[in-house]
Structure formats: C-alpha cells, structure tokens
N, CA, C and O atoms as a Tripos MOL2 file, in Angstrom:
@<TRIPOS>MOLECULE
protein
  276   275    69     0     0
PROTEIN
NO_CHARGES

@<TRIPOS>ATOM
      1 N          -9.7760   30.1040  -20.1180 N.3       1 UNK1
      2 CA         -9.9700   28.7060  -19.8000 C.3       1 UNK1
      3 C          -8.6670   28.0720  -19.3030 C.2       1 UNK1
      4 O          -8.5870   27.4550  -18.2410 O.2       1 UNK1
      5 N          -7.9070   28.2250  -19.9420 N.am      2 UNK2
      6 CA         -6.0640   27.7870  -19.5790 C.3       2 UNK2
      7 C          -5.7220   28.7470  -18.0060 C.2       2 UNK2
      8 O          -4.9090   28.2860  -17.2050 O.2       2 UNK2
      9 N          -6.3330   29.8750  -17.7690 N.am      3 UNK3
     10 CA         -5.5160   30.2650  -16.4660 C.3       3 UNK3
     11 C          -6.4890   29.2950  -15.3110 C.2       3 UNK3
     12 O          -6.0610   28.9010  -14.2260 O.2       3 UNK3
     13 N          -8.0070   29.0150  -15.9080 N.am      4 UNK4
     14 CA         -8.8440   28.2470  -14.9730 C.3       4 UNK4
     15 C          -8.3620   26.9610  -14.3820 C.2       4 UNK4
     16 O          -8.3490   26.6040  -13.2040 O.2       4 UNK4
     17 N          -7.7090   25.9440  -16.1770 N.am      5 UNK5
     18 CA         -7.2930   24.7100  -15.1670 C.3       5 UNK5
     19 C          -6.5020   24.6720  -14.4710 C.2       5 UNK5
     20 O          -6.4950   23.8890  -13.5210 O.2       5 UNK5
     21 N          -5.1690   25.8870  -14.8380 N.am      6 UNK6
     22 CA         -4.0340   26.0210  -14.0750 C.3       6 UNK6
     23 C          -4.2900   26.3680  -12.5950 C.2       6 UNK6
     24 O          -3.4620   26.0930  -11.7270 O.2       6 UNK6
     25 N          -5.5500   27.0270  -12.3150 N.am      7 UNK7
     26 CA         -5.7940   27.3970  -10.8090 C.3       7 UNK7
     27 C          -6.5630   26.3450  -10.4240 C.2       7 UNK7
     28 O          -6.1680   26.0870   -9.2870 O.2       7 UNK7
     29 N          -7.4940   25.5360  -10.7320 N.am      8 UNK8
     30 CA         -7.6740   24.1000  -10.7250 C.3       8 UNK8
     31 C          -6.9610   23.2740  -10.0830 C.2       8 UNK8
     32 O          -7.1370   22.5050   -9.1380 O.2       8 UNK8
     33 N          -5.9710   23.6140  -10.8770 N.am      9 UNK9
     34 CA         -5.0090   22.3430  -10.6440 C.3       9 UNK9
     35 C          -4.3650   22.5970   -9.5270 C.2       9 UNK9
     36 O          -4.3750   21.6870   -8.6990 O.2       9 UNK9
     37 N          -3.6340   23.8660   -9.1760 N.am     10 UNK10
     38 CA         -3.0600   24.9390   -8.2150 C.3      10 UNK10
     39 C          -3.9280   24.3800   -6.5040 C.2      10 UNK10
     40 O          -3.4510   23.8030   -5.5270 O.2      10 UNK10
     41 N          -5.1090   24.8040   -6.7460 N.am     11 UNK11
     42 CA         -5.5690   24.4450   -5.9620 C.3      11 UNK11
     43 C          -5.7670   23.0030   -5.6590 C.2      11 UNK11
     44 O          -5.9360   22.7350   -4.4690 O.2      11 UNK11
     45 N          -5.7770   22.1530   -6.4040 N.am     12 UNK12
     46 CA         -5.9310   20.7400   -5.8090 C.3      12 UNK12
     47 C          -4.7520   19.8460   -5.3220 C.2      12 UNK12
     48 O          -4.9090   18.7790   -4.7290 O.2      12 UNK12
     49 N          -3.6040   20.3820   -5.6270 N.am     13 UNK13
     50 CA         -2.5280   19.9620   -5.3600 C.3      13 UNK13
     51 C          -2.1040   20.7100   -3.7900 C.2      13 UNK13
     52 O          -1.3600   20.1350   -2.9960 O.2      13 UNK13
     53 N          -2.7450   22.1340   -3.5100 N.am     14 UNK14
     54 CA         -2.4690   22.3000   -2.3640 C.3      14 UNK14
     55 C          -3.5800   21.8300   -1.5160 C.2      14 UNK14
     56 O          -3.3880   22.0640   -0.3230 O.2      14 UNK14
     57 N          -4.6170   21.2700   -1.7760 N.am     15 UNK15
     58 CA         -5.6320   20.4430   -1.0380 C.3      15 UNK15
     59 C          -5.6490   19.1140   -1.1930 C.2      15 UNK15
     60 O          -6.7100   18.5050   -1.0570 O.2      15 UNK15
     61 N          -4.5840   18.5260   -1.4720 N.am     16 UNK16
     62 CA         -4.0300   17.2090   -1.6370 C.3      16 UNK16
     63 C          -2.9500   17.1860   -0.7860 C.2      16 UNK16
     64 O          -2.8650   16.2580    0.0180 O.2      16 UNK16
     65 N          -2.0090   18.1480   -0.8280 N.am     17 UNK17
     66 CA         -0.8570   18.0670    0.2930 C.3      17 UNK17
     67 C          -1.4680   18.8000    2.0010 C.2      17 UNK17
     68 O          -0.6390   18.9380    2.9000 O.2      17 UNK17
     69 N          -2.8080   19.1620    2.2050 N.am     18 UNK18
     70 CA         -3.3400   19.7870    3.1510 C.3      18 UNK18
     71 C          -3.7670   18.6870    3.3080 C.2      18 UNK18
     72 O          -3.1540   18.1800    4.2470 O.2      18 UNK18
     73 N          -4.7150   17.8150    2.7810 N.am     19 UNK19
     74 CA         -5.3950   16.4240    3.3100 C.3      19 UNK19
     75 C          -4.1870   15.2830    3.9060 C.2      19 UNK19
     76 O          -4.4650   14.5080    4.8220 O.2      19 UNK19
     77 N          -2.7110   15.3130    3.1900 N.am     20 UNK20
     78 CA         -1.9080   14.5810    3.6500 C.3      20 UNK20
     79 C          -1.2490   14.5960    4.6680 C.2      20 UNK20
     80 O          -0.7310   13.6950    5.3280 O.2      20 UNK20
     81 N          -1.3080   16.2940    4.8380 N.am     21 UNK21
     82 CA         -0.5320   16.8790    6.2420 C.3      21 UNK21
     83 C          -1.6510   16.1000    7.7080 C.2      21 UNK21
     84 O          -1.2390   15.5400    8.7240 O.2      21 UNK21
     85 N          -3.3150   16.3940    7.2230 N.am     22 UNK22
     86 CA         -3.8160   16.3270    8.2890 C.3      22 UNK22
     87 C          -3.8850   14.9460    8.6800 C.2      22 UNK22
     88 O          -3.7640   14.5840    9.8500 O.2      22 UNK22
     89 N          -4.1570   13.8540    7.3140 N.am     23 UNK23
     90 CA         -3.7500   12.2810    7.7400 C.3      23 UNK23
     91 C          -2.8850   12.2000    8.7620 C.2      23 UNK23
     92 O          -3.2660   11.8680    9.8840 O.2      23 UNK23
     93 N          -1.1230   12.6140    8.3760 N.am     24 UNK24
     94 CA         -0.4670   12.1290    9.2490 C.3      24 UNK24
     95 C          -0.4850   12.9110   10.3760 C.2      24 UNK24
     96 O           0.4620   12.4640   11.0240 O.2      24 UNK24
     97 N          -0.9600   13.7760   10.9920 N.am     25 UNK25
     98 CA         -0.8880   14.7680   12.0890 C.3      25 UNK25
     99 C          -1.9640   13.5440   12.7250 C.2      25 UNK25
    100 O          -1.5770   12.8860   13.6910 O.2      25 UNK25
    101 N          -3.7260   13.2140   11.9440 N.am     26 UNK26
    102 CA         -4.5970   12.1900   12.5460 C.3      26 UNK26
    103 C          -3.3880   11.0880   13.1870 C.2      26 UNK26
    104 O          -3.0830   10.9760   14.3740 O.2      26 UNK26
    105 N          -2.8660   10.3960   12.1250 N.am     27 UNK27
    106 CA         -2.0160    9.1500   12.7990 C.3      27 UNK27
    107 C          -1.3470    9.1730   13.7650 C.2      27 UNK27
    108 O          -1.3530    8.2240   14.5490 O.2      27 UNK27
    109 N          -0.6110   10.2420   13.9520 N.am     28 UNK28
    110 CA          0.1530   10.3520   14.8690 C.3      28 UNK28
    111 C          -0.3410   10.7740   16.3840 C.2      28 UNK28
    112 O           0.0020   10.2290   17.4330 O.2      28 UNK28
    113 N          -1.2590   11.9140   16.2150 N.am     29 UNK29
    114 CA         -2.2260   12.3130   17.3390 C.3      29 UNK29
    115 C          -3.0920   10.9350   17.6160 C.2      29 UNK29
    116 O          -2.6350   10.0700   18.3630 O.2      29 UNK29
    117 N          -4.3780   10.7850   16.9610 N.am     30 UNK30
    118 CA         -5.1590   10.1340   17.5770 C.3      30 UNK30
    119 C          -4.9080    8.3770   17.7040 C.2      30 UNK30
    120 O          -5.2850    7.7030   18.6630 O.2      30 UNK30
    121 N          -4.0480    7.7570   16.2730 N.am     31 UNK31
    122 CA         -3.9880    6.4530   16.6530 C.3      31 UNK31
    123 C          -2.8080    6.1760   17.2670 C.2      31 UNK31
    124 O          -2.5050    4.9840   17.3100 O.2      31 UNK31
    125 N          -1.7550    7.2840   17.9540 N.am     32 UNK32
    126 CA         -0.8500    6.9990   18.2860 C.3      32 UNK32
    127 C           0.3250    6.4190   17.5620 C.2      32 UNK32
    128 O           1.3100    6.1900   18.2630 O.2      32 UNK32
    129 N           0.3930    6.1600   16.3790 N.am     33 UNK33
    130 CA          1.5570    5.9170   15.4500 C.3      33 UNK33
    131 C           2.7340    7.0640   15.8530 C.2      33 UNK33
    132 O           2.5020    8.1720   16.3370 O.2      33 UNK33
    133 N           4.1350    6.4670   15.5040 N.am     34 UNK34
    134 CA          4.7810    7.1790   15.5730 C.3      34 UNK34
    135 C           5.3110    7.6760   14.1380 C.2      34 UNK34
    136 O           5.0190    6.9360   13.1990 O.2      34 UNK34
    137 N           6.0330    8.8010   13.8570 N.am     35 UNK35
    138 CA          6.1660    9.0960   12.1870 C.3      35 UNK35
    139 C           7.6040    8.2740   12.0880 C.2      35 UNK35
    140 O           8.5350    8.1770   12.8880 O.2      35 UNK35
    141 N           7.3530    7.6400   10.5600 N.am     36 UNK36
    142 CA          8.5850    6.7670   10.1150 C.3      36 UNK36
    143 C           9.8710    7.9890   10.4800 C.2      36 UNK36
    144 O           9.7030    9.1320   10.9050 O.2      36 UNK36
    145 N          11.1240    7.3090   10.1580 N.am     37 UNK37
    146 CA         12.4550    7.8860   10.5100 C.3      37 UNK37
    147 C          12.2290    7.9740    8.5570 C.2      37 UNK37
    148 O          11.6610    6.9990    8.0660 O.2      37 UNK37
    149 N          12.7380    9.2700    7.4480 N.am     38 UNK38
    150 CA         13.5140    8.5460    6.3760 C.3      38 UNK38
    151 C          14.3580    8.0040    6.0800 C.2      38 UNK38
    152 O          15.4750    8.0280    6.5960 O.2      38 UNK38
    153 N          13.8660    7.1900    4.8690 N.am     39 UNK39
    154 CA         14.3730    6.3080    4.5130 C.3      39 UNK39
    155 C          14.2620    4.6960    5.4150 C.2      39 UNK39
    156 O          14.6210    3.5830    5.0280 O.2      39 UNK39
    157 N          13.6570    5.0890    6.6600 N.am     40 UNK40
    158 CA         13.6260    3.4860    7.1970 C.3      40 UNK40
    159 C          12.4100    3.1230    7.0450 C.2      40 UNK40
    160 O          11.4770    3.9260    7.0280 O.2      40 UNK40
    161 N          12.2090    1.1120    6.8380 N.am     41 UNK41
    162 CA         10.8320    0.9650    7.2460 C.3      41 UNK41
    163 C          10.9010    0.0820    8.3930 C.2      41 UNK41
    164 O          11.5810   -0.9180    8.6230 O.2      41 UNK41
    165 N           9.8970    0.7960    9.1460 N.am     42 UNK42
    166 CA          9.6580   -0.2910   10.6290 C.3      42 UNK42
    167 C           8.9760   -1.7020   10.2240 C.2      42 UNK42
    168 O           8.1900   -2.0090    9.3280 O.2      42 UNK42
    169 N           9.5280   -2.3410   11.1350 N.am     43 UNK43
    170 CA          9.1920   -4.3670   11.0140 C.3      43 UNK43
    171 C           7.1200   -4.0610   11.0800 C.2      43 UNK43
    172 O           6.2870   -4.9650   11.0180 O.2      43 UNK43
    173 N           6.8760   -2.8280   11.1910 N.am     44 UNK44
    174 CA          5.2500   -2.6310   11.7320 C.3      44 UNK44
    175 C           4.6020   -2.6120   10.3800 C.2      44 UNK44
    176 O           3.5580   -3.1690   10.0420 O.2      44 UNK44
    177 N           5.5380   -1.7570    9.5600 N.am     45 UNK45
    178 CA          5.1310   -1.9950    8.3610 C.3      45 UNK45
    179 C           4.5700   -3.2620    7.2650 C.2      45 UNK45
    180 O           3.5320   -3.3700    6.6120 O.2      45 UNK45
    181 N           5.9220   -4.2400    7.4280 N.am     46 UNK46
    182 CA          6.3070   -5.2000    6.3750 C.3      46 UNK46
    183 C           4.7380   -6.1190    7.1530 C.2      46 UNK46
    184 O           4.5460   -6.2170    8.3650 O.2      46 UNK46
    185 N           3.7790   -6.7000    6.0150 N.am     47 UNK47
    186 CA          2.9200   -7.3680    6.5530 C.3      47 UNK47
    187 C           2.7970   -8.6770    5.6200 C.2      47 UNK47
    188 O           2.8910   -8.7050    4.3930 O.2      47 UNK47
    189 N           2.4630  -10.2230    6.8810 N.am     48 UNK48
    190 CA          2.7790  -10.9580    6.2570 C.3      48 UNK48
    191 C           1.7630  -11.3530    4.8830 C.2      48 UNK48
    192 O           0.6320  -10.8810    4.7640 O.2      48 UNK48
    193 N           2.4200  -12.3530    3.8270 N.am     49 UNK49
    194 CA          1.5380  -12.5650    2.8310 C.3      49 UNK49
    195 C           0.0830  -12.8050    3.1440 C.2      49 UNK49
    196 O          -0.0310  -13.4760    4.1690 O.2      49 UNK49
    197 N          -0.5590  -12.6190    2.8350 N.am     50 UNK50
    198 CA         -2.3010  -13.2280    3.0840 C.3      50 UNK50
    199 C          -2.6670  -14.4850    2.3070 C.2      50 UNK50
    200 O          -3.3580  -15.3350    2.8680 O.2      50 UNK50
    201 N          -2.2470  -14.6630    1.0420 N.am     51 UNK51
    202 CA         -2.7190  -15.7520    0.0320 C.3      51 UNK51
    203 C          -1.7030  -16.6460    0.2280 C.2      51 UNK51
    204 O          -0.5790  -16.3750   -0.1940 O.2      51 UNK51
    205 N          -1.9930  -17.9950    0.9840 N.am     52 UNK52
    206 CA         -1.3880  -19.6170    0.6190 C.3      52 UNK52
    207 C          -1.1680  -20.4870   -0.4750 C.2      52 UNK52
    208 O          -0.7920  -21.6530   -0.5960 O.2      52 UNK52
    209 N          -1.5630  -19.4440   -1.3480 N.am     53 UNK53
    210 CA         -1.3610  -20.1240   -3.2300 C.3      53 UNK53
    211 C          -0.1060  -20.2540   -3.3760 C.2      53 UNK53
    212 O           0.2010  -21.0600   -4.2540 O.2      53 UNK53
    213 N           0.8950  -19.6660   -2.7390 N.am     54 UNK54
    214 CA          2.1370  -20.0130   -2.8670 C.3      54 UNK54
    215 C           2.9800  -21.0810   -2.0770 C.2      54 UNK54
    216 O           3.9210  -21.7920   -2.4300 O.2      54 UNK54
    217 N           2.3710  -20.9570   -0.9900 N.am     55 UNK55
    218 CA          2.7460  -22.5200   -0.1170 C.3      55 UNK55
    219 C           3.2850  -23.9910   -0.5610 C.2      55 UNK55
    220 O           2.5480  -24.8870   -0.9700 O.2      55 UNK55
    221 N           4.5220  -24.0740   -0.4310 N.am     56 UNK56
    222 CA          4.1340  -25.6050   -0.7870 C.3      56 UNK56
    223 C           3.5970  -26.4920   -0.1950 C.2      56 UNK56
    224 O           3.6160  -27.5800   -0.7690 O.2      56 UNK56
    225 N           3.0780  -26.4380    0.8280 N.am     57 UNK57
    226 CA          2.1850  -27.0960    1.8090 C.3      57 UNK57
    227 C           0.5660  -27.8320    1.0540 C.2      57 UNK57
    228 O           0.0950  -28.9700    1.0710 O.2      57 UNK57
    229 N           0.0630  -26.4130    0.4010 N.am     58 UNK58
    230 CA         -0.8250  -26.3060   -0.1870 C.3      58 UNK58
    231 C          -0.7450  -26.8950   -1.7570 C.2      58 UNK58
    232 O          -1.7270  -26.9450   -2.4970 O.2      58 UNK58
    233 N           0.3710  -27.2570   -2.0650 N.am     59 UNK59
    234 CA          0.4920  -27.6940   -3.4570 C.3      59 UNK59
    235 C          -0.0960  -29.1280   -3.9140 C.2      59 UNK59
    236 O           0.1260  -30.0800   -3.1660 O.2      59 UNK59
    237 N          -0.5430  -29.2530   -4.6310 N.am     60 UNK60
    238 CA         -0.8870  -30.7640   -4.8620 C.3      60 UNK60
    239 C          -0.2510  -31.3770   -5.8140 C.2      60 UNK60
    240 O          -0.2850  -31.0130   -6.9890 O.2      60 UNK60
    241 N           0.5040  -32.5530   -5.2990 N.am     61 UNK61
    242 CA          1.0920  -32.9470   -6.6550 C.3      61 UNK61
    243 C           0.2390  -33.5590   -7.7060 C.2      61 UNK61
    244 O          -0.8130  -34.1710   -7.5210 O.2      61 UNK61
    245 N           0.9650  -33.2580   -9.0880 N.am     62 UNK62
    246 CA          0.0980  -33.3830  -10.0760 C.3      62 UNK62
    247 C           0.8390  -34.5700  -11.0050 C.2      62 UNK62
    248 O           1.7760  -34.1960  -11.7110 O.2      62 UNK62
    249 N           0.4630  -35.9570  -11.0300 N.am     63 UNK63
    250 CA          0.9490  -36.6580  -11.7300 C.3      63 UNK63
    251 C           0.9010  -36.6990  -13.4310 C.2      63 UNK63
    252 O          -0.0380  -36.0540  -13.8970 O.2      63 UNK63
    253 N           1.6070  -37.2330  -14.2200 N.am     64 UNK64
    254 CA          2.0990  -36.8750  -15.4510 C.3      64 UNK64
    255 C           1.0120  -37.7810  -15.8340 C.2      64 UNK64
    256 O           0.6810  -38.6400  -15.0170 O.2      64 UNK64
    257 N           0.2180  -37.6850  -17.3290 N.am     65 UNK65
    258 CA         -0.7750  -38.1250  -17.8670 C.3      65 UNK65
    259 C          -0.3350  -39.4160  -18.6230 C.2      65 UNK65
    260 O           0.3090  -39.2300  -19.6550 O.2      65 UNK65
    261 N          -0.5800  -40.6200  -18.2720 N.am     66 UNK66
    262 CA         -0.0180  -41.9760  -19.1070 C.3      66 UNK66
    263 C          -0.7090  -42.7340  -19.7280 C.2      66 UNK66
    264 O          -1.6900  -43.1770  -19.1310 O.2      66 UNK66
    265 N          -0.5260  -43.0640  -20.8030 N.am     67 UNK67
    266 CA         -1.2590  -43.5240  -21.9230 C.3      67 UNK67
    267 C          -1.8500  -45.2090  -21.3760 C.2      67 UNK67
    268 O          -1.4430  -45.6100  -20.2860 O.2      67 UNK67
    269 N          -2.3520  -45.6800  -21.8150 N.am     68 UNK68
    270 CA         -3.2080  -46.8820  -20.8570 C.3      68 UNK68
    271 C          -2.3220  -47.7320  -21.2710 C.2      68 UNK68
    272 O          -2.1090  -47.6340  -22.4800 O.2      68 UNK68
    273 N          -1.5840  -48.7160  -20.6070 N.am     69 UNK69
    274 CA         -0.8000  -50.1350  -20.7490 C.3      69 UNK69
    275 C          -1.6890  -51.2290  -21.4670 C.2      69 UNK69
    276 O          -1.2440  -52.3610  -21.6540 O.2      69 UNK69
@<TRIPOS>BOND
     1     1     2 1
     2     2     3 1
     3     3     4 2
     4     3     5 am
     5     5     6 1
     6     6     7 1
     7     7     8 2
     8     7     9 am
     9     9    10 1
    10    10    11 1
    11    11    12 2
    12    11    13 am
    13    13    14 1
    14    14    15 1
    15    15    16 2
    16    15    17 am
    17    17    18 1
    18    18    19 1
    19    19    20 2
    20    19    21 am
    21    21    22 1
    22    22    23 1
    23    23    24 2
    24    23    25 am
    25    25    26 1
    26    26    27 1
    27    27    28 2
    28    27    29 am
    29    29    30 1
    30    30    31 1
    31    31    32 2
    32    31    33 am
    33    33    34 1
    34    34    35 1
    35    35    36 2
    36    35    37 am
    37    37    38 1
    38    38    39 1
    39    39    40 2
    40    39    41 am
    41    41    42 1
    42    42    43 1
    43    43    44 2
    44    43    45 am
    45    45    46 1
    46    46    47 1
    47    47    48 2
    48    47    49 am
    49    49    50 1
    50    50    51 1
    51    51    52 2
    52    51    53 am
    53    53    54 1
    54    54    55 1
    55    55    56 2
    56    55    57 am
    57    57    58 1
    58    58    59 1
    59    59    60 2
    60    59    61 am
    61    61    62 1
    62    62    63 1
    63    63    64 2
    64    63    65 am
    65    65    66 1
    66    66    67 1
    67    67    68 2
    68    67    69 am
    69    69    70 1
    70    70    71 1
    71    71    72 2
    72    71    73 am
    73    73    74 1
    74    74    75 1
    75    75    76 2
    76    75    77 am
    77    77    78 1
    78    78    79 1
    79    79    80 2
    80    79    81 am
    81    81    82 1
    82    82    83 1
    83    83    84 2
    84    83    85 am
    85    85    86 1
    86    86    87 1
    87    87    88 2
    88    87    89 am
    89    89    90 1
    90    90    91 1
    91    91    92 2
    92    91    93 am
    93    93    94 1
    94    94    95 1
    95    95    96 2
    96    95    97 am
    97    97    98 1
    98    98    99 1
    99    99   100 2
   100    99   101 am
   101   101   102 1
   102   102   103 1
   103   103   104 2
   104   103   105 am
   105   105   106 1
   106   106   107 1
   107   107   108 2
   108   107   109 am
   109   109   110 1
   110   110   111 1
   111   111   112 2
   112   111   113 am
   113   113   114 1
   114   114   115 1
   115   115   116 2
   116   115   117 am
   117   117   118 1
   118   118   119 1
   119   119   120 2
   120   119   121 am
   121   121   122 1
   122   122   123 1
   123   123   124 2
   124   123   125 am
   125   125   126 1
   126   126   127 1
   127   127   128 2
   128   127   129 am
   129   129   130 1
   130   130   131 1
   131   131   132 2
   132   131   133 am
   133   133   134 1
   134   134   135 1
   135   135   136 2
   136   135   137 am
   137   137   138 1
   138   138   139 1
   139   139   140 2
   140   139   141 am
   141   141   142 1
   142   142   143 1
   143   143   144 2
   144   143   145 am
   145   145   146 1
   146   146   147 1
   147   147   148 2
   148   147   149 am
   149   149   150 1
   150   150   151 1
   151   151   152 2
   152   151   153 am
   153   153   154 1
   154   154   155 1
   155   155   156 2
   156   155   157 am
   157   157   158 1
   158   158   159 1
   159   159   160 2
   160   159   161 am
   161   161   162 1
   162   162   163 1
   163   163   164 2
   164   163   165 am
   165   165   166 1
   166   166   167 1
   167   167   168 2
   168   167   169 am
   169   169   170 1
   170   170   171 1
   171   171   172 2
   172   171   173 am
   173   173   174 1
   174   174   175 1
   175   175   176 2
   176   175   177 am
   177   177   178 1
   178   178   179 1
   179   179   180 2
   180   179   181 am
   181   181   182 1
   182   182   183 1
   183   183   184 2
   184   183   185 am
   185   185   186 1
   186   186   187 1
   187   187   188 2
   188   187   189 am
   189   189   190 1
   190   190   191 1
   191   191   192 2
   192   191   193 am
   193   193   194 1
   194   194   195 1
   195   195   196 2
   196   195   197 am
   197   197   198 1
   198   198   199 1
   199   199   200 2
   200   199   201 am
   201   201   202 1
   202   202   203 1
   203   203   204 2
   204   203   205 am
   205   205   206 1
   206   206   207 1
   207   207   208 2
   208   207   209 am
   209   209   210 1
   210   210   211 1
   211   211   212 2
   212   211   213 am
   213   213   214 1
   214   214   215 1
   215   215   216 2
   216   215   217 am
   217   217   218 1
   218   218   219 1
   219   219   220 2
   220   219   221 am
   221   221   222 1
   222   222   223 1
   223   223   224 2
   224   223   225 am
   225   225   226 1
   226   226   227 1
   227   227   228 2
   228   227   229 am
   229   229   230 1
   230   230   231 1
   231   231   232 2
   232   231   233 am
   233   233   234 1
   234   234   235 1
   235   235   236 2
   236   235   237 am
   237   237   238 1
   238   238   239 1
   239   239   240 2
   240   239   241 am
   241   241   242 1
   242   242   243 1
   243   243   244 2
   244   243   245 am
   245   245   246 1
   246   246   247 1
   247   247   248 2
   248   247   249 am
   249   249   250 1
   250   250   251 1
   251   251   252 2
   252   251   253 am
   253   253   254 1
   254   254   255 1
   255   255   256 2
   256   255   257 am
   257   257   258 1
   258   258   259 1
   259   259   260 2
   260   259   261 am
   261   261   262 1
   262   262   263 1
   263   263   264 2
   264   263   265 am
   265   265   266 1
   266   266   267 1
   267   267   268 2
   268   267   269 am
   269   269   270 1
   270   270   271 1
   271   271   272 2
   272   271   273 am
   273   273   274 1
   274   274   275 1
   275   275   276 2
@<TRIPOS>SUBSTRUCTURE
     1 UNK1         2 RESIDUE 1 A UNK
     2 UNK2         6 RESIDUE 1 A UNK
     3 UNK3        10 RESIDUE 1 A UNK
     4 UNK4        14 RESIDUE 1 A UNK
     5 UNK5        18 RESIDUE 1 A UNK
     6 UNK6        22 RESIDUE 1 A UNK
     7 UNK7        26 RESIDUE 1 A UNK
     8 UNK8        30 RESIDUE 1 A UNK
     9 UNK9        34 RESIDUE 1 A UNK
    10 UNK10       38 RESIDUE 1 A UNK
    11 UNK11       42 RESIDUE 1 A UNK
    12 UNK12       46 RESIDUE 1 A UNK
    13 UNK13       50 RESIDUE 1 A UNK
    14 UNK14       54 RESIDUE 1 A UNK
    15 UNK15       58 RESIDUE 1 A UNK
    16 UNK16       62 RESIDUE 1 A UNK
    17 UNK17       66 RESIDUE 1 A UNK
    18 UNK18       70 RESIDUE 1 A UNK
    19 UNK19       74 RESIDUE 1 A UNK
    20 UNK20       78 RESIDUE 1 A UNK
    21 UNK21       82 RESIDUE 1 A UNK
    22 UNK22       86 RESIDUE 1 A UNK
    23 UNK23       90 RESIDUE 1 A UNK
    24 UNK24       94 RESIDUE 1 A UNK
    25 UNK25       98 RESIDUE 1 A UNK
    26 UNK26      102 RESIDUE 1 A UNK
    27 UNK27      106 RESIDUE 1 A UNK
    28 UNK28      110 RESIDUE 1 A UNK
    29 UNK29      114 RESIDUE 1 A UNK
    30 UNK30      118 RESIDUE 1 A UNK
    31 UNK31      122 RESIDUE 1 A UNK
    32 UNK32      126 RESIDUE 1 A UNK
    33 UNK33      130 RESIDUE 1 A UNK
    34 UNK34      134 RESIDUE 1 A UNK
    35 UNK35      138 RESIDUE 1 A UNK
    36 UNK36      142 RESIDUE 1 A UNK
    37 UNK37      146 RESIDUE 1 A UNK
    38 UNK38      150 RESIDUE 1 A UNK
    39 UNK39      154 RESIDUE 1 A UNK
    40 UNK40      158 RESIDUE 1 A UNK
    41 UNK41      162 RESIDUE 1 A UNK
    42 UNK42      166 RESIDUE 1 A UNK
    43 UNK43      170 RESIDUE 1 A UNK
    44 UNK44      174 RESIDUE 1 A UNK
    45 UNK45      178 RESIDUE 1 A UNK
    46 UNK46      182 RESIDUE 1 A UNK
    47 UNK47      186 RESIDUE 1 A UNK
    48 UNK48      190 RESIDUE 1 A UNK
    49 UNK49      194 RESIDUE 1 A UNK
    50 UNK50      198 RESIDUE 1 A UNK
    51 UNK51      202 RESIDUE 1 A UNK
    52 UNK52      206 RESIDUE 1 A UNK
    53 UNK53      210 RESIDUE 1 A UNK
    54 UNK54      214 RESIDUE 1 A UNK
    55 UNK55      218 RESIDUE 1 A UNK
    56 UNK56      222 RESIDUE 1 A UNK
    57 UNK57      226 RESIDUE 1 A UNK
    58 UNK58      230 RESIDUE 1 A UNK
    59 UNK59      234 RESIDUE 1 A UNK
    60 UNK60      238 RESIDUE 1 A UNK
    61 UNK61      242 RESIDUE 1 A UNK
    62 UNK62      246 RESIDUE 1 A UNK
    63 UNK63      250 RESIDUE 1 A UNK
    64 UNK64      254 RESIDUE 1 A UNK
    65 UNK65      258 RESIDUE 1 A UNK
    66 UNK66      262 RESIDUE 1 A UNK
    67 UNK67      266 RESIDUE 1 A UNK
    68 UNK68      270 RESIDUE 1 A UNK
    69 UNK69      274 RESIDUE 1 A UNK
C-alpha cells in the first residue's frame, strides 16, 4: 500500500509539471504571450483594483451621533 501512494504521488507530480509545461508552451504558442524574464514582472501583469470600497470618492461621511438639545 505505501509503495502504491508513493507511485501515486510519483506520478501526479510528473502530470502536474507535464500539464504546466503544456499551459505555458499553449500561452506562448497560441495566445501569443511572451514568457516572463525571471524574477521580473511585466506592467501586463500588475492589474488594476476592481472593488471601489476603498475609494475615497465613494466614502460617505458619517456624522457623529448627538444627543437631542
């Protein structure tokens, strides 16, 4: 049972780095990407925020709660 998961495992790790090889070979062949340089990241990468919850644009001010005069 122990030599089974070990070949299990054997095998899925080299069909994990075979699926990764063929991703980036896809990217590069068919969508035309070019492969990163290491260690750099291209400006293509960095993508801008999506959620405006942080905006202060979007903020509403919130007045302080005052007891009735």
């Amino acid at each position: 049972a122990r030599e089974e998961r070990i070949r299990a495992r054997d095998t899925k790790v080299k069909s994990d780095a075979e699926n990764a090889k063929m991703a980036q070979l896809y990217r590069e062949h068919v969508l035309g990407e070019k492969p990163p340089a290491d260690g750099i990241v291209s400006v293509d990468m960095i993508r801008p925020a999506t959620s405006n919850a942080a905006s202060p644009i979007n903020r509403q001010q919130q007045g302080e709660p005052v007891a009735g005069d």
